[in-house]
Backbone as JSON Lines, residues from 0, in Angstrom:
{"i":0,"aa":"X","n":[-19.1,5.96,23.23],"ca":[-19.14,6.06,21.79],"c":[-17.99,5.24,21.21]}
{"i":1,"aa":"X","n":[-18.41,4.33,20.48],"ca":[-17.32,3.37,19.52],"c":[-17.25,3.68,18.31]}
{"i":2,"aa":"X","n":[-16.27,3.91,17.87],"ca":[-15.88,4.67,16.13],"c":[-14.69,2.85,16.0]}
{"i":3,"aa":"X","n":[-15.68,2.75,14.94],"ca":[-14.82,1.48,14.21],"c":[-14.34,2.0,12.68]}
{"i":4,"aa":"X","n":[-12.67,1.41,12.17],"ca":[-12.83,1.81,11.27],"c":[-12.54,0.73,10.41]}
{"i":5,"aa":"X","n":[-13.07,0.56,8.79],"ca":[-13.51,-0.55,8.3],"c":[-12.18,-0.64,7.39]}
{"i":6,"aa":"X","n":[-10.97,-1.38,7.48],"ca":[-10.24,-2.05,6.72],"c":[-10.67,-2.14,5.51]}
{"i":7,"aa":"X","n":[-12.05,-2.6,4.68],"ca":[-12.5,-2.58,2.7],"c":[-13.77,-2.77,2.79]}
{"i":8,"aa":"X","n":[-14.27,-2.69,1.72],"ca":[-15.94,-2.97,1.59],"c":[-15.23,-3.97,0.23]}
{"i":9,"aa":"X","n":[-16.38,-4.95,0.07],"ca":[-16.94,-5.71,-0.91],"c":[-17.92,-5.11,-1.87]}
{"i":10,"aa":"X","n":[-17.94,-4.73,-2.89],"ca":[-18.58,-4.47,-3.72],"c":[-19.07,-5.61,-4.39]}
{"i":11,"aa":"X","n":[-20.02,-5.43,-5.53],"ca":[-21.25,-6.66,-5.95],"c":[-20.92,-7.41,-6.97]}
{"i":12,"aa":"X","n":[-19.23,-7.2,-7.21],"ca":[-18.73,-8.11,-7.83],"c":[-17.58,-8.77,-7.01]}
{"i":13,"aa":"X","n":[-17.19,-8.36,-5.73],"ca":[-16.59,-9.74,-5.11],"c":[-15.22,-8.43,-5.25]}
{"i":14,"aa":"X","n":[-14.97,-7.91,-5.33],"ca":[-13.74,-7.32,-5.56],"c":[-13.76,-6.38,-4.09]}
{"i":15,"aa":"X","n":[-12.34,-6.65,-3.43],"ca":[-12.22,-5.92,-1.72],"c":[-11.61,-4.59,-2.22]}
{"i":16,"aa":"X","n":[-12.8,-3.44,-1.95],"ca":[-11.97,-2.37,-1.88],"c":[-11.74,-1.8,-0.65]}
{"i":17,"aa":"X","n":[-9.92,-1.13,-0.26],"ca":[-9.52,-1.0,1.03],"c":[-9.22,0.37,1.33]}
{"i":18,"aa":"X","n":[-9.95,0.48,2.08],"ca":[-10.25,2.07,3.05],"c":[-9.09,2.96,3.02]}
{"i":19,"aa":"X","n":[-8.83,3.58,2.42],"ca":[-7.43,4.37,1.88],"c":[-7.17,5.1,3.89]}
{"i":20,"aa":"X","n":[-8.23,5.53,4.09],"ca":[-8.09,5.95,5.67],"c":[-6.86,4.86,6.74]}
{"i":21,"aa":"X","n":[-7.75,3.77,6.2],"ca":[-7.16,2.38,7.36],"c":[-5.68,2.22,6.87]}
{"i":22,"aa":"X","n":[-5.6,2.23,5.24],"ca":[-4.36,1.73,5.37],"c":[-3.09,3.04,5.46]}
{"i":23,"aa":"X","n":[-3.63,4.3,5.44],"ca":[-2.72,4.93,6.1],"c":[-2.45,5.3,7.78]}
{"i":24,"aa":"X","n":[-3.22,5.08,8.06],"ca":[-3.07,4.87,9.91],"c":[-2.46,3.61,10.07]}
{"i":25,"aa":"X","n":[-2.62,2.22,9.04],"ca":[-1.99,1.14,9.38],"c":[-0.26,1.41,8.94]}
{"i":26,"aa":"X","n":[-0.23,2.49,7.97],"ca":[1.18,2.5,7.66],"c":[1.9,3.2,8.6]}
{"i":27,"aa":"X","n":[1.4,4.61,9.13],"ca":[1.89,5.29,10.06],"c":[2.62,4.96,11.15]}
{"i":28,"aa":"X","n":[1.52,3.81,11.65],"ca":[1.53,3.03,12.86],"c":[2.76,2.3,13.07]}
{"i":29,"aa":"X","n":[3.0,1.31,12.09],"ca":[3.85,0.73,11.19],"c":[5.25,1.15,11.19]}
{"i":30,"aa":"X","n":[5.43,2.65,10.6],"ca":[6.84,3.15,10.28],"c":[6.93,3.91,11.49]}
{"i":31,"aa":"X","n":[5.96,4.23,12.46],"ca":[6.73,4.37,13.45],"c":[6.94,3.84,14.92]}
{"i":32,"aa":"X","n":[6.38,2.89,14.79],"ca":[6.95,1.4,15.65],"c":[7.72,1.43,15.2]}
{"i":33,"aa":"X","n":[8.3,0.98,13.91],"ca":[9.76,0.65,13.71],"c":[10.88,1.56,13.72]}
{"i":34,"aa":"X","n":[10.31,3.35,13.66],"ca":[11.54,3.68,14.06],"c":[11.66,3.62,15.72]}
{"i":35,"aa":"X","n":[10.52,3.44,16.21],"ca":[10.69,3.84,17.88],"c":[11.93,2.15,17.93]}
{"i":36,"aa":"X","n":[11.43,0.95,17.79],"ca":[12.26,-0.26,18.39],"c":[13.72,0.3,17.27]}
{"i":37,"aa":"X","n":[14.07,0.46,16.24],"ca":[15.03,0.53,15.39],"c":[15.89,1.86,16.79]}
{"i":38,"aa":"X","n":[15.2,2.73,17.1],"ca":[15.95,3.7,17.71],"c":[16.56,3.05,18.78]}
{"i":39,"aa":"X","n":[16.21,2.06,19.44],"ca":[17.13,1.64,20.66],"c":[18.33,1.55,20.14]}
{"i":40,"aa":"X","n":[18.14,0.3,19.21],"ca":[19.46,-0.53,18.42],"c":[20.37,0.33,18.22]}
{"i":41,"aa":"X","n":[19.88,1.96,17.3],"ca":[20.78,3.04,16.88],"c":[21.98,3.35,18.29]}
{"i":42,"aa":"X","n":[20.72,4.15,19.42],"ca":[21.67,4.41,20.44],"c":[22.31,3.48,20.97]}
{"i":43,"aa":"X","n":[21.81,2.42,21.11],"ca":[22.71,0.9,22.1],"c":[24.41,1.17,21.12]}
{"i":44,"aa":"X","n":[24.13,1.18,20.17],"ca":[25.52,1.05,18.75],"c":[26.04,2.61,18.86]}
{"i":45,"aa":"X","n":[25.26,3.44,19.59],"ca":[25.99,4.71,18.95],"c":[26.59,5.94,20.09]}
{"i":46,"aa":"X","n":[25.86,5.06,21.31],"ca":[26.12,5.82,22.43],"c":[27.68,5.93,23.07]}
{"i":47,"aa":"X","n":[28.09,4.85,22.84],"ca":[29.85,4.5,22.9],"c":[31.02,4.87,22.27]}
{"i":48,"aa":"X","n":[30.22,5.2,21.2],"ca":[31.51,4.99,19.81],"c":[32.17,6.62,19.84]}
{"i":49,"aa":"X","n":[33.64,6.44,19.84],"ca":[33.81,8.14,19.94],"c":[33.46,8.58,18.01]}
{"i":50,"aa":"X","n":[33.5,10.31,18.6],"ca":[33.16,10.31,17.95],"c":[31.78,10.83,17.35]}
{"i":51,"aa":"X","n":[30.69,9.89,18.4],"ca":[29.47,9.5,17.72],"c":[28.89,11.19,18.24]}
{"i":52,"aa":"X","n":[27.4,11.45,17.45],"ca":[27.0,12.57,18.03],"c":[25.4,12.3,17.97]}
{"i":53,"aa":"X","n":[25.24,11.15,18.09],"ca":[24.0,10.21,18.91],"c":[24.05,9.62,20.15]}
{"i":54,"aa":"X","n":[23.76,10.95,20.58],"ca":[24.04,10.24,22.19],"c":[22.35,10.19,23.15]}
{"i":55,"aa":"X","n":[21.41,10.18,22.44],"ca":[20.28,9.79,23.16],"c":[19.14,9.09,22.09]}
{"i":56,"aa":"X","n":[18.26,8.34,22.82],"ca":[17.08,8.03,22.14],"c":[16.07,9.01,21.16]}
{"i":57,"aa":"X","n":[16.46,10.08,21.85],"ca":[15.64,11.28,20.99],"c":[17.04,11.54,19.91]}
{"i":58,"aa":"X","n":[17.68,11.61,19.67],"ca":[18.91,11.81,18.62],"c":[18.77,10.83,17.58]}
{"i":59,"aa":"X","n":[18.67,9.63,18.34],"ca":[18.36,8.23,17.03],"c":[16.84,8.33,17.01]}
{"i":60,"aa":"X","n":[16.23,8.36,17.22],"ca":[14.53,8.93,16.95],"c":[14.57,9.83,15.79]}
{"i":61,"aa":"X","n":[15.11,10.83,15.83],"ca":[15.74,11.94,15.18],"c":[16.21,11.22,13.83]}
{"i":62,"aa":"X","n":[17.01,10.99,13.78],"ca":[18.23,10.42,12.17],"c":[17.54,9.36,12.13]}
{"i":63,"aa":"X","n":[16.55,8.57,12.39],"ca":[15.78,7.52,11.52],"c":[14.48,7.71,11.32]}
{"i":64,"aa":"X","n":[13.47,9.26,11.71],"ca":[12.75,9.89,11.29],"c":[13.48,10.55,9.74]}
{"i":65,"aa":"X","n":[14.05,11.42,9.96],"ca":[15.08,12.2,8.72],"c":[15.3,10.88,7.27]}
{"i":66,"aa":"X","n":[16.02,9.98,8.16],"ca":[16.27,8.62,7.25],"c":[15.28,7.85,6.45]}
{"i":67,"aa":"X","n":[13.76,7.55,7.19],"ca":[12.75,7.16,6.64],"c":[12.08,8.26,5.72]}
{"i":68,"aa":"X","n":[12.15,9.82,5.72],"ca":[11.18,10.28,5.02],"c":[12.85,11.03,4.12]}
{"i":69,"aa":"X","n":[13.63,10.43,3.66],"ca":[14.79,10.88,3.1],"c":[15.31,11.93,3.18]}
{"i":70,"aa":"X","n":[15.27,13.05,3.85],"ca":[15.46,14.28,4.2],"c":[16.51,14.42,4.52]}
{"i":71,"aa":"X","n":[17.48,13.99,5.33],"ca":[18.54,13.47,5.99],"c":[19.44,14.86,6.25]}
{"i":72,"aa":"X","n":[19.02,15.7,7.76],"ca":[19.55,16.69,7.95],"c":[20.68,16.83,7.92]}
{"i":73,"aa":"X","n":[21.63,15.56,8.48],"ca":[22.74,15.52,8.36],"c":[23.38,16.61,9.8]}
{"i":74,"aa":"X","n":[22.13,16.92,10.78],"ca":[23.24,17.26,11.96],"c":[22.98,15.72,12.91]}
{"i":75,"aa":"X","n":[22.82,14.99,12.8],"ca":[23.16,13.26,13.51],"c":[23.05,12.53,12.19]}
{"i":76,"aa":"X","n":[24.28,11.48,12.5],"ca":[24.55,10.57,11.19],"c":[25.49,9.59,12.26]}
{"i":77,"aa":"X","n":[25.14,8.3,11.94],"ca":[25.5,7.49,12.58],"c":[27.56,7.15,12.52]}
{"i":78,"aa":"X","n":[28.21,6.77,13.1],"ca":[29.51,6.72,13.01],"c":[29.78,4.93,13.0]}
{"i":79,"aa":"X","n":[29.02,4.38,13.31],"ca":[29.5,2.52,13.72],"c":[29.31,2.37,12.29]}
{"i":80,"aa":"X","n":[29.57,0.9,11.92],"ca":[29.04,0.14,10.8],"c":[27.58,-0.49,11.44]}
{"i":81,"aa":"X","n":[27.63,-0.85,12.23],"ca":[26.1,-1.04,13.06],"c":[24.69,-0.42,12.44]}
{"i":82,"aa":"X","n":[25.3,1.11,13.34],"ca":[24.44,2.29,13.36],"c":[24.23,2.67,11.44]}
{"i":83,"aa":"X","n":[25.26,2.28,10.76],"ca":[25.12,2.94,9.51],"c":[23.81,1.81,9.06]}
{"i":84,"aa":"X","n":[24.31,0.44,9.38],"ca":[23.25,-0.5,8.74],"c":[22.06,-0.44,9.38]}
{"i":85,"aa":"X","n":[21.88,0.07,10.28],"ca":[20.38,0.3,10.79],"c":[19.9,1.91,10.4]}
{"i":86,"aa":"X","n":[20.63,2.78,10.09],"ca":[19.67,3.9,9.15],"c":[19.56,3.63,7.55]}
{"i":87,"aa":"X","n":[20.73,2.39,7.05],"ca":[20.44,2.13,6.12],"c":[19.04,0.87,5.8]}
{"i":88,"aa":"X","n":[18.65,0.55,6.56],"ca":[17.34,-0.36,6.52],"c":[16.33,0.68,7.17]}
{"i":89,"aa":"X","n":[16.55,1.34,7.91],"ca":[15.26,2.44,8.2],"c":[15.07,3.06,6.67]}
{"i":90,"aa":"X","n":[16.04,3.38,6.1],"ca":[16.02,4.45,4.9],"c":[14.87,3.31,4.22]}
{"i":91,"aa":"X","n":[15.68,2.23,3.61],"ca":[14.85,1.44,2.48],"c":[13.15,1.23,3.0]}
{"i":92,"aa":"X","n":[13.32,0.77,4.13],"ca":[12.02,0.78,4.87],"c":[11.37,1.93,5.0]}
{"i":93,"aa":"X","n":[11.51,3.33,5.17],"ca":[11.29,4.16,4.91],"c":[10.77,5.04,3.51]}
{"i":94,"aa":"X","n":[11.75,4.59,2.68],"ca":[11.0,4.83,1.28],"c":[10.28,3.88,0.91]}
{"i":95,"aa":"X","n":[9.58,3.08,1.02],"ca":[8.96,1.96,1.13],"c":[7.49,2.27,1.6]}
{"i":96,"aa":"X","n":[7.14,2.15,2.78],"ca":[6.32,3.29,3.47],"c":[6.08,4.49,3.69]}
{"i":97,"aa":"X","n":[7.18,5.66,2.91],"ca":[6.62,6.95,2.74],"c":[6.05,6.86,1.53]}
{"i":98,"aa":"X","n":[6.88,5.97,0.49],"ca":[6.11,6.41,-0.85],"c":[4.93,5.49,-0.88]}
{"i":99,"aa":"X","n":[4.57,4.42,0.15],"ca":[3.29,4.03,-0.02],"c":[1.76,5.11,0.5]}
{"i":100,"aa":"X","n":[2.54,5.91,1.67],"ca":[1.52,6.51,1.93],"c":[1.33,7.96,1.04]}
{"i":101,"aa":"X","n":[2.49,8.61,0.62],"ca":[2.23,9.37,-0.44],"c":[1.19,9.14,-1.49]}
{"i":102,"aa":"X","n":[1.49,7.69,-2.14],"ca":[0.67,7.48,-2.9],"c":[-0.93,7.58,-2.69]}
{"i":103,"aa":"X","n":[-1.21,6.87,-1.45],"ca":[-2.46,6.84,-1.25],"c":[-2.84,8.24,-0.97]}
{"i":104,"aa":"X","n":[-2.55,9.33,-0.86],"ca":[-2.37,10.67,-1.05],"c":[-3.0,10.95,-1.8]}
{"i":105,"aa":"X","n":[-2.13,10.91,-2.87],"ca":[-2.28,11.26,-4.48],"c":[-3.29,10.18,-4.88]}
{"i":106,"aa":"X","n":[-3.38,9.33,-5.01],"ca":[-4.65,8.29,-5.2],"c":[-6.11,8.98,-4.69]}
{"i":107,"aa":"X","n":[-6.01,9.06,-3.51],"ca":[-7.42,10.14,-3.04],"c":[-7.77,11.06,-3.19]}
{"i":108,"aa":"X","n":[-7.1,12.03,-3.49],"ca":[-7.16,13.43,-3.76],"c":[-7.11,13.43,-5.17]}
{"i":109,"aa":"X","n":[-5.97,13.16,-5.44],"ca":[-5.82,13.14,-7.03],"c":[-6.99,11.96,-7.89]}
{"i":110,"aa":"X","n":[-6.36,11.12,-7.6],"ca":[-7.26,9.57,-8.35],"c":[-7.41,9.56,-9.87]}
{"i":111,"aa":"X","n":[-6.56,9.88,-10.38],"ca":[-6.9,10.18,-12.23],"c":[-7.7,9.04,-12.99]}
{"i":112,"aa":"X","n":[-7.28,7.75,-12.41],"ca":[-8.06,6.67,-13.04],"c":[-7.64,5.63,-11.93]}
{"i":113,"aa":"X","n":[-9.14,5.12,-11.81],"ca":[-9.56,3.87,-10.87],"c":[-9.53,2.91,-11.58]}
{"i":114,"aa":"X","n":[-9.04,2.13,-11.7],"ca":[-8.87,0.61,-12.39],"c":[-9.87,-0.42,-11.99]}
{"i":115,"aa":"X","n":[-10.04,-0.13,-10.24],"ca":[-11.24,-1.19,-9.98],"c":[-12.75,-0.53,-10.85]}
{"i":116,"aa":"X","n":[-12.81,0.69,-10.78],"ca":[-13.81,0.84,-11.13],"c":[-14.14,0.59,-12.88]}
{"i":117,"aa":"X","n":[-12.48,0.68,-13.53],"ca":[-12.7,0.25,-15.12],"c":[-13.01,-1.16,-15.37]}
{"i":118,"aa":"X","n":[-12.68,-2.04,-14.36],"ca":[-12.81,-3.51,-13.89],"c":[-14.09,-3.93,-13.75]}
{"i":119,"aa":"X","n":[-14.96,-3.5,-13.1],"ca":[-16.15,-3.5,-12.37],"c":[-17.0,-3.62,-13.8]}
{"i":120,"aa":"X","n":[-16.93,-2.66,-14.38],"ca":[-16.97,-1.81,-15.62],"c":[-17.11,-2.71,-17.07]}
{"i":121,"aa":"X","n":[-15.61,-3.35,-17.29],"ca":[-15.57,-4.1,-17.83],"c":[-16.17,-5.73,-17.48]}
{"i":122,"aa":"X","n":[-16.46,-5.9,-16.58],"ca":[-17.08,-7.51,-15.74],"c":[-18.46,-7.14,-16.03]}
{"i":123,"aa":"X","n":[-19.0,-6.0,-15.87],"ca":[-20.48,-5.99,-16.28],"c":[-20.81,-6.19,-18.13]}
{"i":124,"aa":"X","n":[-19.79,-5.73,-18.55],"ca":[-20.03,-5.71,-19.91],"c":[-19.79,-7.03,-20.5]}
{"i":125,"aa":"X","n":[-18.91,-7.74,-19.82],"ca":[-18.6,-9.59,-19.94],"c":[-19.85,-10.24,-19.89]}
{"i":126,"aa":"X","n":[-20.48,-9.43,-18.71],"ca":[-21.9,-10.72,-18.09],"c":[-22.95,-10.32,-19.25]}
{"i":127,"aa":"X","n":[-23.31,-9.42,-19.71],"ca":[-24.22,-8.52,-20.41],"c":[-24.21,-9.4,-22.04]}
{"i":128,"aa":"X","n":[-22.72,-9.1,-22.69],"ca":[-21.93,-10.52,-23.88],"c":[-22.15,-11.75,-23.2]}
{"i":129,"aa":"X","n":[-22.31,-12.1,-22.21],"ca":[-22.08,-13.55,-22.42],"c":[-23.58,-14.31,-22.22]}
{"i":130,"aa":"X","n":[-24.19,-13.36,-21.72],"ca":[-25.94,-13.52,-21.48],"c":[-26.26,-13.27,-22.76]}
{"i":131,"aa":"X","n":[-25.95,-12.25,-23.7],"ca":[-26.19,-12.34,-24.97],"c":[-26.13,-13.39,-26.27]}
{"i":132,"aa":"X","n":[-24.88,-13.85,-26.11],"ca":[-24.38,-14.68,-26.5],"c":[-25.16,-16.48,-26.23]}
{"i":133,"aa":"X","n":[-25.41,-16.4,-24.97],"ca":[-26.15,-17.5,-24.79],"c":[-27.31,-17.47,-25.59]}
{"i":134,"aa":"X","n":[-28.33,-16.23,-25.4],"ca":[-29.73,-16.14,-26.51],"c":[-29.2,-16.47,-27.8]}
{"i":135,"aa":"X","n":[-28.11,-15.84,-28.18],"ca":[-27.8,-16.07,-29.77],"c":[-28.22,-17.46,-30.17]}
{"i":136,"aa":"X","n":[-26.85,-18.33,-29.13],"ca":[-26.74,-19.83,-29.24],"c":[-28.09,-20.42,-29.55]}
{"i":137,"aa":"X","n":[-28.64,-20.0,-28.72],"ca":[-30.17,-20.93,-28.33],"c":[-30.92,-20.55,-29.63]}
{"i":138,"aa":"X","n":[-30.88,-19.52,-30.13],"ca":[-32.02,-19.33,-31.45],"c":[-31.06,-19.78,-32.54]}
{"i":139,"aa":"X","n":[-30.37,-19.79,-32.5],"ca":[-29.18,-20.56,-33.91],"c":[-29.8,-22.22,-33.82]}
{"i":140,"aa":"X","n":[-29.83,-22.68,-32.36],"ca":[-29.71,-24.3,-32.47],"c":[-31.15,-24.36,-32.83]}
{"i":141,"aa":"X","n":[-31.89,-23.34,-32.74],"ca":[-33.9,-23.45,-32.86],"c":[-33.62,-23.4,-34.37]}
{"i":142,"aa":"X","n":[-32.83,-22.52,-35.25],"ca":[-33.1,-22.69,-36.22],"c":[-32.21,-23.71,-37.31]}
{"i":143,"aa":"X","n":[-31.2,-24.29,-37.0],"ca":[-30.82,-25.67,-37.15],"c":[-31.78,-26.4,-37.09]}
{"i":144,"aa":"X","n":[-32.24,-26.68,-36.14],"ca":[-33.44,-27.64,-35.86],"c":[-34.41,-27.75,-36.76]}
{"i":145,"aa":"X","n":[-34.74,-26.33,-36.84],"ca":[-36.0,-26.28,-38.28],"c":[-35.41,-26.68,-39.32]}
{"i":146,"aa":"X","n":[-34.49,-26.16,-39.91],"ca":[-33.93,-26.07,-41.22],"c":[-33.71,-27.84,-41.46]}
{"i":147,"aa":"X","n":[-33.51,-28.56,-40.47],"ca":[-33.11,-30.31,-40.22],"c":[-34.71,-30.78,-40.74]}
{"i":148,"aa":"X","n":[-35.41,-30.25,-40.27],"ca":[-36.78,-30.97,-40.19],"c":[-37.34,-30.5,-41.93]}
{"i":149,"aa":"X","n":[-37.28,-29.2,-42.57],"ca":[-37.72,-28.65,-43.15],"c":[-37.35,-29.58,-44.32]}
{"i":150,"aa":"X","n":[-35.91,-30.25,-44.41],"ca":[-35.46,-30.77,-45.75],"c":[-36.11,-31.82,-46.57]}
């Protein structure tokens, strides 16, 4: 059994809408690859330093989980300038990607107003005026025409 999952559909005006599913498994995925490789860097910088009270991969796993979703227990906190600049780029990176996937949260569940769909919306009502607009033209120039001949 193969379960594919679809990154957006195309709708019938050309506009990609994207699978709120995909792009939170793509974010997940995402923020935590980067804390897993970011966690080496932490301990490589933090395992030495007296002092420090990051003394394993699960400890810096730890304070750049806390760091990315801002919580920041504050029982591991980095001691290097190193270690500080790498929970300080997990953090930014972290609010970055928590509040993207929050959103899509609240976007799905919540969704108060769809814009593609006011879009969609509004593009049909363009084509509808401007198809209109063309008939207008055409019986205006029919009756120019007469009114030319009539004089």
């Amino acid at each position: 059994m193969k379960i594919k999952i679809k990154s957006h559909s195309i709708d019938k005006y050309g506009v990609k809408n994207y699978n709120t599913g995909f792009l939170l498994l793509i974010s997940m995925v995402v923020l935590y690859i980067t804390i897993g490789l970011l966690s080496f860097a932490l301990v490589h910088y933090e395992i030495m330093a007296p002092n420090s009270n990051i003394t394993s991969y699960k400890d810096a796993f730890w304070t750049l989980q806390m760091s990315a979703s801002t919580i920041g227990f504050g029982d591991f906190y980095p001691v290097t300038i190193e270690g500080r600049l790498i929970v300080a780029i997990m953090f930014y990176l972290g609010v970055g990607l928590v509040g993207f996937i929050g959103a899509q949260f609240i976007d799905r569940f919540v969704g108060f107003s769809d814009t593609n769909v006011k879009n969609r919306e509004l593009r049909e009502q363009n084509k509808k005026i401007i198809t209109q607009n063309i008939v207008i033209d055409e019986k205006l120039t029919q009756l120019l025409t007469q009114a030319k001949k009539n004089k």
